[in-house]
C-alpha positions as CSV (number, residue, x, y, z in Angstrom):
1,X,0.0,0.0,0.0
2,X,1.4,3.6,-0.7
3,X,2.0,6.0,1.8
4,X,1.4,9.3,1.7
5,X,4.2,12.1,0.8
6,X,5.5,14.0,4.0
7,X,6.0,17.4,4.2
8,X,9.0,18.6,1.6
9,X,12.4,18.8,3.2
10,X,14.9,21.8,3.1
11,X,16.8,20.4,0.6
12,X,13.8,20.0,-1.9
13,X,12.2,22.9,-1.1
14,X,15.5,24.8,-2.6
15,X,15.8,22.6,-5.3
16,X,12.4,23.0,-6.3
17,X,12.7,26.9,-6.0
18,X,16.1,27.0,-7.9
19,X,14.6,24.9,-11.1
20,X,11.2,27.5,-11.0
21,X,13.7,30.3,-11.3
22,X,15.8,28.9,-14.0
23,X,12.5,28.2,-16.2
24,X,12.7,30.5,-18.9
25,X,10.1,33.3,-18.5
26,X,7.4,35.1,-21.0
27,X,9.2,37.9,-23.1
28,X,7.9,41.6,-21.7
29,X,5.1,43.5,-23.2
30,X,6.8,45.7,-26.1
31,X,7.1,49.2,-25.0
32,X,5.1,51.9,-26.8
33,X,7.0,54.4,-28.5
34,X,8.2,57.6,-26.8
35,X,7.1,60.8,-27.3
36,X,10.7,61.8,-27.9
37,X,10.5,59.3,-31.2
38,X,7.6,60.7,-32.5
39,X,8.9,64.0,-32.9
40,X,11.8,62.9,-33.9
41,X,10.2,60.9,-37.2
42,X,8.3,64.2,-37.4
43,X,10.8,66.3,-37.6
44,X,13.0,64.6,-40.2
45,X,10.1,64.4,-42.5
46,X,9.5,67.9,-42.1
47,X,13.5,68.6,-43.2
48,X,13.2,66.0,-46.1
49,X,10.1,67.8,-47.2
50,X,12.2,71.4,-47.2
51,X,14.5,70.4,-48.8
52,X,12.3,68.6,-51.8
53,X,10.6,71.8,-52.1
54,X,13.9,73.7,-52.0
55,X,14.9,71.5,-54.8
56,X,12.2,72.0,-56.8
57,X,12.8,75.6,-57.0
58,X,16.1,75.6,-57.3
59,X,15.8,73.1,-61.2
60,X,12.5,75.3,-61.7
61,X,15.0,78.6,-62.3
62,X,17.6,76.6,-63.9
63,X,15.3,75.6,-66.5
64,X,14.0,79.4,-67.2
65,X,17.5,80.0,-68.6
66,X,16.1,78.2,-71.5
67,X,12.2,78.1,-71.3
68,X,10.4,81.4,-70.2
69,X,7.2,80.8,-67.4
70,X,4.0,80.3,-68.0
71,X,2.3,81.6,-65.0
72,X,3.4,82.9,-61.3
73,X,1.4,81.7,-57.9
74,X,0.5,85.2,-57.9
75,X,-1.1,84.8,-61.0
76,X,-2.9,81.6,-60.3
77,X,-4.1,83.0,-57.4
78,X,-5.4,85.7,-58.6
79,X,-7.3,83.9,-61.2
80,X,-8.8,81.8,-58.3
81,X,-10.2,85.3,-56.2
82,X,-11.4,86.7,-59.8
83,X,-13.3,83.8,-60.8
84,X,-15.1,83.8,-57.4
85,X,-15.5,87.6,-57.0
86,X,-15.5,88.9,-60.1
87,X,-16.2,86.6,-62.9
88,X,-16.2,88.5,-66.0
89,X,-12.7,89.2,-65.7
90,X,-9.9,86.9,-66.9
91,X,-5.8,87.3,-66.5
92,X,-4.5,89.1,-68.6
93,X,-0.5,88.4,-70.1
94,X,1.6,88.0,-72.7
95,X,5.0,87.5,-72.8
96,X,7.0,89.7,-74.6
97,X,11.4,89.3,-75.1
98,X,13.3,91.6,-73.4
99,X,14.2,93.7,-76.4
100,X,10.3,94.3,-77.2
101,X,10.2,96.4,-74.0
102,X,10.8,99.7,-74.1
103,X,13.6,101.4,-72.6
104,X,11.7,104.0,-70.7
105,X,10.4,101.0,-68.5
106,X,13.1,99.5,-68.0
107,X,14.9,102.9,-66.3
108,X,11.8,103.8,-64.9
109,X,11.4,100.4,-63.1
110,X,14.7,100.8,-62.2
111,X,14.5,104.3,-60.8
112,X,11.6,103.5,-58.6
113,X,12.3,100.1,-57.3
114,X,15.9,98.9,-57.2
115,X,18.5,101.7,-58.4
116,X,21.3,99.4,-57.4
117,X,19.5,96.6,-59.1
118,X,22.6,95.9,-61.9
119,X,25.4,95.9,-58.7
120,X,23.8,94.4,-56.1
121,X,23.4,90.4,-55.4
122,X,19.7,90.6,-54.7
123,X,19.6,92.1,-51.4
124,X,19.8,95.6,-49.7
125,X,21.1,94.8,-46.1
126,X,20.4,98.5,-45.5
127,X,17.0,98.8,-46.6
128,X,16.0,95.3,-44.7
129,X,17.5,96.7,-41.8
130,X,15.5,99.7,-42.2
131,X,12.5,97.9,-42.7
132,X,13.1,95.5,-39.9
133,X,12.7,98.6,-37.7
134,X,9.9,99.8,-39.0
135,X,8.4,96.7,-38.6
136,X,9.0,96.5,-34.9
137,X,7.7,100.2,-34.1
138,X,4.1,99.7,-36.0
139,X,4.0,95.7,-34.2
140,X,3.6,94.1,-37.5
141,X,4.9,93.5,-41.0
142,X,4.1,96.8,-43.3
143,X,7.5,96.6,-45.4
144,X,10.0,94.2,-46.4
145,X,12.9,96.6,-48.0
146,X,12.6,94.4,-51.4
147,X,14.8,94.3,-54.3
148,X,13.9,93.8,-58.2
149,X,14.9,89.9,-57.5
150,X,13.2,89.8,-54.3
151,X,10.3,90.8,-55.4
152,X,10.5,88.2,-58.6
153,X,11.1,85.4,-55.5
154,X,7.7,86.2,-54.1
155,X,6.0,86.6,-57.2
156,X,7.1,83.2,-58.8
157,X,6.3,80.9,-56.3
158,X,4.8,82.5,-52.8
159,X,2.0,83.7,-51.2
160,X,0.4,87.3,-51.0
161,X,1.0,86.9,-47.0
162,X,3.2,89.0,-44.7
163,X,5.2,86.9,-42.5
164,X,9.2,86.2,-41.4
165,X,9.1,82.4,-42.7
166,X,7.8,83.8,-46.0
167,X,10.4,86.3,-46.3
168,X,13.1,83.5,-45.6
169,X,11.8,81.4,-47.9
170,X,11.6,84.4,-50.6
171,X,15.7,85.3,-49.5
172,X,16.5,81.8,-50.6
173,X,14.8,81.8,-53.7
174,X,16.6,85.6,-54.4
175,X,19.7,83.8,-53.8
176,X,19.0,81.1,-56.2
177,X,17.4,83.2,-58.8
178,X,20.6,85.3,-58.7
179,X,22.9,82.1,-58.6
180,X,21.5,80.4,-62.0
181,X,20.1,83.3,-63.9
182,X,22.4,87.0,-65.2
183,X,20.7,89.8,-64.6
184,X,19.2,91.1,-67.9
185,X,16.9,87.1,-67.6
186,X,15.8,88.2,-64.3
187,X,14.8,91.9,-65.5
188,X,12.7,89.9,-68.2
189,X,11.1,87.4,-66.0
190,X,10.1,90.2,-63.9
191,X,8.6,92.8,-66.8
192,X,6.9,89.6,-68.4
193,X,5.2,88.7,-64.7
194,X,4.9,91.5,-62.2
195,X,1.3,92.5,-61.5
196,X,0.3,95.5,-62.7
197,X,-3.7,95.8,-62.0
198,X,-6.9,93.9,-61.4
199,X,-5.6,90.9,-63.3
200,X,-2.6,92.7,-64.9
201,X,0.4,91.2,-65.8
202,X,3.3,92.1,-67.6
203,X,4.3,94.8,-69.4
204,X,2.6,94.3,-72.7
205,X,-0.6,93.6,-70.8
206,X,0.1,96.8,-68.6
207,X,0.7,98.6,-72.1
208,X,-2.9,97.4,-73.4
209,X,-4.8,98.2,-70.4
210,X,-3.8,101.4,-69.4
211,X,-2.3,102.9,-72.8
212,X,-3.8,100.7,-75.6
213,X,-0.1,100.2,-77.3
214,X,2.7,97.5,-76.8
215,X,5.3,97.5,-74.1
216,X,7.7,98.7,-76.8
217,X,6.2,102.0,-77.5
218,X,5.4,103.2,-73.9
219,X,7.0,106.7,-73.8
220,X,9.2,108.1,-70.7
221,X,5.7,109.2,-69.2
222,X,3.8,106.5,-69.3
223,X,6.9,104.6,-68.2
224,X,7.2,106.4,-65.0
225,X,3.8,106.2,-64.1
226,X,3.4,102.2,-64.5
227,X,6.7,102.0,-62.2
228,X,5.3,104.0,-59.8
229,X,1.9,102.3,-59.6
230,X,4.0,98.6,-58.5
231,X,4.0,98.7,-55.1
232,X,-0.2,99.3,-54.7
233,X,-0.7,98.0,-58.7
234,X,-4.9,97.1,-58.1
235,X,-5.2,100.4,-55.7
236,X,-3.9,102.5,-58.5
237,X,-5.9,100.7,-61.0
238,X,-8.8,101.6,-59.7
239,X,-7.7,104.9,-58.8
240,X,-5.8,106.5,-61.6
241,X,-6.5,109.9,-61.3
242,X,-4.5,109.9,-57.4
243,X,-2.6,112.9,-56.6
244,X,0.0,110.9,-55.1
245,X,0.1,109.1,-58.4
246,X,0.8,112.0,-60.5
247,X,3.0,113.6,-58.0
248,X,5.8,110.5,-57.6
249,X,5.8,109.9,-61.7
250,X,6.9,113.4,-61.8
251,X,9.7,112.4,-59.5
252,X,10.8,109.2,-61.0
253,X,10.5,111.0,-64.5
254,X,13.8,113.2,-63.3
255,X,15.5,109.9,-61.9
256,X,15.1,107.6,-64.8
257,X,18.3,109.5,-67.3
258,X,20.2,107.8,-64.3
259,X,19.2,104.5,-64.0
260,X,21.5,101.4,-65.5
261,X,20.4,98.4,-66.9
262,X,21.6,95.2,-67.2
263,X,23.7,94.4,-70.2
């Protein structure tokens, strides 16, 4: 007959609490990733992004030394606002080589905008300056002390919106536009897409609207007074008759003899 076990001794007791231990155990739960890692993934596709779009630019330009644009984002967003708020009027452009423009524009442009505009590299560190502290006594962005080139940047590919990103983004397109292109193809890019009224743009299709001629017959007059109507081009179109208008063409009429254009 079989007895019943007695109690464990000692020496079992350890022996059975030494092979439990050695038993190979469940691998942990896998640990959820950190917050640390999420913005780390987040972060590198935002740089990878960057610098795809910065790459796009940068063979966009290259290729306008041998093709000439089509259309600007100012341009295709001003086709989107006219279509919704005022649908009987269309873009107008046409582009026109730089040696179908008249001369008188070319100064006058000049004159008024960017006088340095054949010696400088795309940027007045003076006039930025300036602007920076204008800037920071009104509270909020009312200038950006722009250049000819810098003016093209934001034209081409950015937004009407004032901000410090936007003008980063529009000093590193300048410095690309003046890396791949010579001056005189950036002075044509910019006379074939600058806005010049309520879906103006161009100087043949400033020529049409406001003078019913081409861009190579504008006279020193007319010149003057579609240079000085660039920085408030749809204000002016709709109020021609300004005081202030008439006033500034006067002055740029005596500063265009000195301007210098691009060879």
């Amino acid at each position: 007959m079989r007895r019943d076990a007695g109690p464990q001794s000692a020496g079992e007791y350890v022996r059975g609490f030494a092979q439990r231990a050695a038993a190979p155990r469940g691998k942990p739960p896998a640990k959820r990733p950190g917050v640390l890692r999420w913005l780390v993934y987040a972060a590198s596709v935002s740089v990878v992004s960057w610098l795809a779009l910065q790459l796009f630019y940068f063979a966009q330009i290259a290729a306008w030394n041998y093709v000439d644009p089509q259309s600007t984002a100012f341009m295709r967003s001003d086709a989107a606002h006219l279509a919704a708020d005022r649908p009987g009027l269309d873009i107008q452009h046409q582009w026109v080589p730089y040696d179908q423009i008249s001369r008188n524009l070319k100064r006058a442009i000049i004159a008024s905008e960017d006088a340095d505009f054949v010696n400088n590299n795309g940027y007045e560190t003076d006039a930025i300056l300036q602007a920076w502290e204008r800037n920071k006594k009104r509270g909020h962005i009312v200038r950006g002390g722009s250049t000819i080139t810098q003016q093209l940047a934001r034209n081409l590919f950015l937004s009407r919106e004032k901000s410090y990103i936007r003008k980063g983004q529009e000093l590193i397109i300048t410095w690309m536009l003046e890396t791949l292109l010579d001056k005189e193809r950036i002075f044509e890019i910019y006379l074939n897409s600058v806005e010049w009224g309520n879906g103006i743009y161009g100087a043949q299709a400033a020529a049409q609207h406001y003078y019913r001629t081409n861009a190579t017959k504008l006279t020193a007059g007319q010149s003057a007074r579609l240079a000085v109507m660039l920085p408030r081009p749809k204000y002016f179109d709709d109020h021609r008759n300004s005081a202030y208008l008439a006033q500034r063409t006067a002055i740029i009429g005596r500063r265009m003899g000195a301007a210098e254009l691009p060879q």
